[in-house]
N, C-alpha and C positions, 0 to 999 in steps of 0.2 A: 416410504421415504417422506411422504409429505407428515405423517404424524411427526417421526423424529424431526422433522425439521421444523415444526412450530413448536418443539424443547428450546431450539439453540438460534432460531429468527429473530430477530428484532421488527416490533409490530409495524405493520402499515400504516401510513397515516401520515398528518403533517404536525402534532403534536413538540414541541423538544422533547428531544432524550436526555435524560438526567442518569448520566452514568455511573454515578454512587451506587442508584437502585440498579441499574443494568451489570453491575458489577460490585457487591456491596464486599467491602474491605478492600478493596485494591488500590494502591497507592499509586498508581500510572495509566496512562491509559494512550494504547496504539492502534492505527489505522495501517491496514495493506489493502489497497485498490488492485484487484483485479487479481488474486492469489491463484488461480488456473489450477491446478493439482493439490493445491492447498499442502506440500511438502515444508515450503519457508515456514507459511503458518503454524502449523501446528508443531512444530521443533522450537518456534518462537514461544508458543504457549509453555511447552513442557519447561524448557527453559527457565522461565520468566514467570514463576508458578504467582508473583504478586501482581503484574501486570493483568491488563482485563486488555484484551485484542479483540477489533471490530476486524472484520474479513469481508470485503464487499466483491460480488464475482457474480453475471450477470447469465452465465452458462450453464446450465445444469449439471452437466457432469464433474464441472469443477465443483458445485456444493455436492455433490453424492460424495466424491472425493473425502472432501472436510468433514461431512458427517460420518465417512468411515472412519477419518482420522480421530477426530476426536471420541468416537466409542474405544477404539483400537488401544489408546492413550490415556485416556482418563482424561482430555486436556479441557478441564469446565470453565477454563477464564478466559471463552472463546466466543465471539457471539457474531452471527451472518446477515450479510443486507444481500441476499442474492438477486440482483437488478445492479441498475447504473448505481455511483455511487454517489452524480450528484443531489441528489434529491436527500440522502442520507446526509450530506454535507450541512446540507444546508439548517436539517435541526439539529443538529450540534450545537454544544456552548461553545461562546468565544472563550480563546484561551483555555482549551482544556485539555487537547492532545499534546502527550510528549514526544510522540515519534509516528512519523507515519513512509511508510513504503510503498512503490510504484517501481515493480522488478518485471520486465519485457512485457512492458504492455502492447496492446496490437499497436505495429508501428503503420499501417497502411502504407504500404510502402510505393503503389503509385502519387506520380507529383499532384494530380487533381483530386486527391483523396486526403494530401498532409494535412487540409483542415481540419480533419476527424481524430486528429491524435489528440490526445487528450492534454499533453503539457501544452498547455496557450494561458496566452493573458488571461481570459477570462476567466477560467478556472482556475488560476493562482489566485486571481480578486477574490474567492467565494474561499480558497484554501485558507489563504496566509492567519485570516482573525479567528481559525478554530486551532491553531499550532501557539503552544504557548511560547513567550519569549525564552529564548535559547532553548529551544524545543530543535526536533531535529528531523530533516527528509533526508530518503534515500532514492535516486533513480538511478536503473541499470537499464541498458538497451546491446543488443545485439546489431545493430541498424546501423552505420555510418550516419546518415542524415538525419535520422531521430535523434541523436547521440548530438553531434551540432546544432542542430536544430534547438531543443529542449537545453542546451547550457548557456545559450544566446539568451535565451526565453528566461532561464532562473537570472544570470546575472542582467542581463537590463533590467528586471524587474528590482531590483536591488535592494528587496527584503531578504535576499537568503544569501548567507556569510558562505561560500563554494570553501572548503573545508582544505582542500589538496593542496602538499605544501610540494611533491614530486611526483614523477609522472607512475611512480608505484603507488599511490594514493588513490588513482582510477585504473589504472591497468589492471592491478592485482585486486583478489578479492577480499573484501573486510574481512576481518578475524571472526568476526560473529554472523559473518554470512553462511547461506545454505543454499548449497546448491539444488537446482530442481529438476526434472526429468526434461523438462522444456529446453533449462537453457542447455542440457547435456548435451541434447538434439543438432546442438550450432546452424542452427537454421536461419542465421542474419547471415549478413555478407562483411563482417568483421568481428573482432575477439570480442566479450563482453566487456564494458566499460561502467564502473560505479559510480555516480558522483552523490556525494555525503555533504551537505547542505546547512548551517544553522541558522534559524532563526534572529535574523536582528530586532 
């Protein structure tokens, strides 16, 4: 595993990543924070065979996952930061991602633990200048208070244009979404809810 997965890693270090070379001909380029079974992922790659997708997932079994998928599939416009993802974030160019996704991340679900989720201020600070203008996020949660929590979070923050013009907007799932073994599971304590975000 550790060979195949210094094929499709993205190197250590604190360098920028220049995703031209990380991805040469690709006309887009997508982030998913914390892909767990790497299902979205790699349905996203086959998909989207112009796009170059960065997959960040800090669990092992979720990149063994990804790296079967992608042997499985041929899917090479795929590349892994398996660790946290802010360290990845942070060498990034500004303005370079056109989409990035964030589907049931751990919601910690006790109250002295909420600070450890991941949609907060600070890490919209360190998001927002690598999302190119009218670029676009997705967050899904299974969680009630993740779920209000994190839409309080996007819209006070009031770079990201909340996309939903009805309540089948977040209820139901996107046309281009993929379901994954996780959220099959309905392991939150309500239905899943998407919210689809742009860029101002």
């Amino acid at each position: 595993m550790a060979e195949t997965l210094n094929t499709w890693r993205i190197a250590e270090g604190e360098a920028p990543i220049v995703l031209s070379e990380l991805f040469p001909g690709k006309a887009a380029f997508w982030l998913e924070i914390g892909f767990g079974g790497a299902e979205h992922m790699i349905t996203q790659a086959r998909r989207n065979p112009g796009t170059g997708i960065i997959g960040c997932e800090p669990f092992l079994e979720g990149v063994a996952k990804a790296l079967a998928g992608i042997e499985e599939t041929g899917a090479g416009n795929v590349r892994l930061w398996p660790d946290d993802a802010r360290p990845l974030i942070a060498r990034l160019p500004d303005q370079s991602l056109d989409r990035v996704f964030i589907l049931f991340p751990d919601p910690w679900p006790k109250r002295r633990q909420h600070k450890r989720r991941l949609v907060q201020p600070a890490f919209l600070d360190a998001l927002y200048p690598k999302l190119k203008p009218g670029g676009h996020l997705r967050f899904a949660t299974d969680v009630k208070s993740y779920a209000d929590e994190a839409l309080l979070t996007f819209l006070g923050d009031g770079r990201f244009e909340w996309l939903a013009a009805a309540a089948d907007d977040w209820r139901c799932a996107p046309a281009d979404h993929v379901t994954t073994r996780y959220e099959s599971k309905q392991l939150g304590d309500c239905r899943p809810v998407w919210f689809d975000f742009r860029v101002r």
